[in-house]
N, C-alpha and C positions, 0 to 999 in steps of 0.2 A: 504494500500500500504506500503509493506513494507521498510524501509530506511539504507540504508549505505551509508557510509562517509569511502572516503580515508584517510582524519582524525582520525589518531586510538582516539585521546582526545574526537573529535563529537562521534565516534561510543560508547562510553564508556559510554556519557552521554548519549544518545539514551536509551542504554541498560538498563542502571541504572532506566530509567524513565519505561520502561516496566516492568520491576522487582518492581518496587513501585507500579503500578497500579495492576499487578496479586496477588500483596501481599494483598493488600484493597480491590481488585477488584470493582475500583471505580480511575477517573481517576481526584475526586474535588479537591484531595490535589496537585497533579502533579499541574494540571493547576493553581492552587495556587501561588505555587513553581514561576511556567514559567512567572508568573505575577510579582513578587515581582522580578525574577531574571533582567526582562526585564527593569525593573526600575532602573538601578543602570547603566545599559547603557558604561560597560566595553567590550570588545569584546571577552572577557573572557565569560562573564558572558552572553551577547546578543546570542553567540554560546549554554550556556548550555540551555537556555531559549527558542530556537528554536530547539530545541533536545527534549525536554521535552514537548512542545507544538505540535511537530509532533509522539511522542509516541501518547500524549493523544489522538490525532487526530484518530492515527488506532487504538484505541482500541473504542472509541465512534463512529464509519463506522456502525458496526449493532447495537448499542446500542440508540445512539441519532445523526442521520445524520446532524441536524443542529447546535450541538455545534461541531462534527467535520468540519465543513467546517468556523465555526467560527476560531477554533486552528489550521487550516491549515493554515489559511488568517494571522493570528498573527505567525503562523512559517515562514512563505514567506516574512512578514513585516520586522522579524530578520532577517532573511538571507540576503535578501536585502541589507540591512545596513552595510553586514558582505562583500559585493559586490560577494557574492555565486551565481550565477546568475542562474546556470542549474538547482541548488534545490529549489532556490527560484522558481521559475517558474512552476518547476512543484509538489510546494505544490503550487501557487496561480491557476494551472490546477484542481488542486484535491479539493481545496476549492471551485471554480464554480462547481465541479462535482455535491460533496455531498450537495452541497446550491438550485442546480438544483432537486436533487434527492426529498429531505427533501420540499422544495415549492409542490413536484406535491403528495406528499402522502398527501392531504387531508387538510391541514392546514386551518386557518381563510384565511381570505381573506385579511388583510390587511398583516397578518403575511408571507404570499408567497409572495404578493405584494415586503416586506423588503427580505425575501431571495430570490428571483429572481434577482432584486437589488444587492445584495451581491454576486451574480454569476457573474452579469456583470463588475462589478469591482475589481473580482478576473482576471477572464481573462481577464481584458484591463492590468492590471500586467502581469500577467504570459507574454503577448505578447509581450510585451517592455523588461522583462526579457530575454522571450529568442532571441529577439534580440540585446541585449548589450552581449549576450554570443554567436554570430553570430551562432544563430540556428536559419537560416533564416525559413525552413522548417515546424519547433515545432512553430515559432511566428506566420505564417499565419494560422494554424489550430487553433492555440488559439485563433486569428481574427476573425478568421468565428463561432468560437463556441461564441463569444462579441456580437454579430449581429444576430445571431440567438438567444439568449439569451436577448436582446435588443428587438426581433422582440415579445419573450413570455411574457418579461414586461409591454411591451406595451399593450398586448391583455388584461394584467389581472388587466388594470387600466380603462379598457373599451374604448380604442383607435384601431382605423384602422389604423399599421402603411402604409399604401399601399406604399411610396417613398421605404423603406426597404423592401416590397416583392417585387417589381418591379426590384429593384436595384440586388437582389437574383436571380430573375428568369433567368435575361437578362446578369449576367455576373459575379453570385454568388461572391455578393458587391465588385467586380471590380477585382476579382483575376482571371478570366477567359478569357483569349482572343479566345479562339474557340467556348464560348458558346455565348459572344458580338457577334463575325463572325457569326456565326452561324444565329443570332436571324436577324444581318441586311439582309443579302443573302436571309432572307426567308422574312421578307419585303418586300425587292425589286420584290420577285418575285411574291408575294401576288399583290403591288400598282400595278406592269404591266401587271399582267392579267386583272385587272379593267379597267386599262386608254385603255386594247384592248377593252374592252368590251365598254366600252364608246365611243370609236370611231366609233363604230360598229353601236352603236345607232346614232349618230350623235350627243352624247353631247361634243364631243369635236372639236374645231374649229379652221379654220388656224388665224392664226391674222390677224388684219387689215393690209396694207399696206405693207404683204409680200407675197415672191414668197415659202411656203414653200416645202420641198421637198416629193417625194410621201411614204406615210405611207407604210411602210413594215410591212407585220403580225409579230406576235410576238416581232421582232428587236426592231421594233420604241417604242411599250410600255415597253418596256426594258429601252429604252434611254432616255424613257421620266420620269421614275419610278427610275432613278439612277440621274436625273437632279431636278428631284424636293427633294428626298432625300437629297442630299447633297446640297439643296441650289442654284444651281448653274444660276439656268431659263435661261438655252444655249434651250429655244421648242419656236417651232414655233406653236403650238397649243392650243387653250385657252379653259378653261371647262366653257358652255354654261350654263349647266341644275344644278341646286340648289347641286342636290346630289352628282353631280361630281364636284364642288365647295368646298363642304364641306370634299369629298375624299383626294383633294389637299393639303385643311389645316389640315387632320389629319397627311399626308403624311409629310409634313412641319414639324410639332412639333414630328411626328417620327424622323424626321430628327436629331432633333438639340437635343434631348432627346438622342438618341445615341452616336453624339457627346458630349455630357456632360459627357457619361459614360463611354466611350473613351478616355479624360480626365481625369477622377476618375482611368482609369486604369493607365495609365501611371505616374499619381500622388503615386497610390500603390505602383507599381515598383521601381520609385525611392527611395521612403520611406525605401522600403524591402529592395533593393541592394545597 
């Protein structure tokens, strides 16, 4: 990827560091360079040092994927610092890239294990960067690439994250409110075709000690399929038979599992806006 700086001084050293690498064609010295500059921790020098670290970066892309997303993550650390927020971000974007790219071509196993890792904490940066640069936009894609990045970690340390594909499927990790909608509306009308169905059989039953009112097809298991959902036990009808007992309590904990993620959404929003 290549880099410009409205900075004519950043663009200069940029340049300079590609012209050293074409001239070796080897980018050990640059990164050298970028190492020793980063040390001295003037913002002079923190600029030429993340210039030169994102040279070496696009020249090591088809050479060796994993130390470029290593000198990405070290130009993103400068810039940061330098409070560059839109190029930090999106070298700490391009450092998950190439950390993601370099873990799936074939690596040890521990060795993807640490760059998989190293993707996900390039985008939890990049995300926070381009939100202090109000790119609200650029920080939730970086969010969802942390979490799906998060979700290939996990598989490749021999864990089921299942809370993180659950949380993906039902509201892709809480940035979604039509696919939340979505997921409950089809809920509700999944548990109410059952509770007709159960009524039909006669597992479900008016309560004791009341008058309740006469079951309408469809309606009532509607009514009763959006009352046990949300909690509310406004029914006058109680599940007699084992299986429609345990419908209820799945019904239940869909319930309040929804709400949580419904919460999780509105906790996002805030965060983002």
């Amino acid at each position: 990827m290549e880099q410009t700086f409205l900075d004519p001084i950043a663009q200069g050293y940029y340049q300079q560091g590609e012209r050293e690498i074409a001239t070796a064609q080897s980018a050990d010295e640059v990164l050298q360079k970028a190492d020793a500059l980063a040390r001295l921790d003037s913002r002079a020098n923190l600029m030429h040092a993340a210039c030169y670290y994102l040279a070496a970066a696009h020249f090591l892309e088809t050479h060796n994927p994993a130390k470029s997303a290593h000198a990405y993550h070290q130009a993103g650390h400068q810039l940061q610092q330098l409070d560059q927020f839109i190029h930090a971000a999106r070298a700490f974007s391009q450092a998950g890239a190439w950390a993601e790219q370099a873990a799936r071509n074939g690596a040890a196993a521990s060795t993807q294990q640490h760059l998989q890792h190293g993707a996900v904490r390039s985008y939890s940066r990049a995300n926070h960067c381009f939100a202090e640069a109000g790119e609200l936009d650029e920080s939730e894609s970086a969010y969802l690439k942390e979490r799906d990045a998060r979700v290939a970690w996990a598989k490749m340390r021999g864990k089921h994250p299942l809370a993180l594909l659950a949380w993906k499927t039902t509201s892709n990790y809480g940035t979604s409110i039509p696919r939340w909608t979505a997921w409950i509306l089809g809920t509700i009308m999944l548990f109410s075709l059952l509770y007709e169905v159960f009524f039909r059989v006669q597992w479900l039953q008016p309560m004791s000690n009341t008058h309740p009112s006469a079951w309408i097809p469809l309606w009532s298991g509607l009514y009763y399929a959006i009352n046990v959902t949300s909690s509310l036990a406004l029914v006058e009808y109680q599940p007699t038979h084992p299986i429609a007992q345990a419908i209820v309590m799945l019904n239940v904990i869909a319930g309040y599992l929804f709400l949580g993620i419904g919460i999780g959404i509105v906790g996002q929003l805030i965060k983002n806006r």
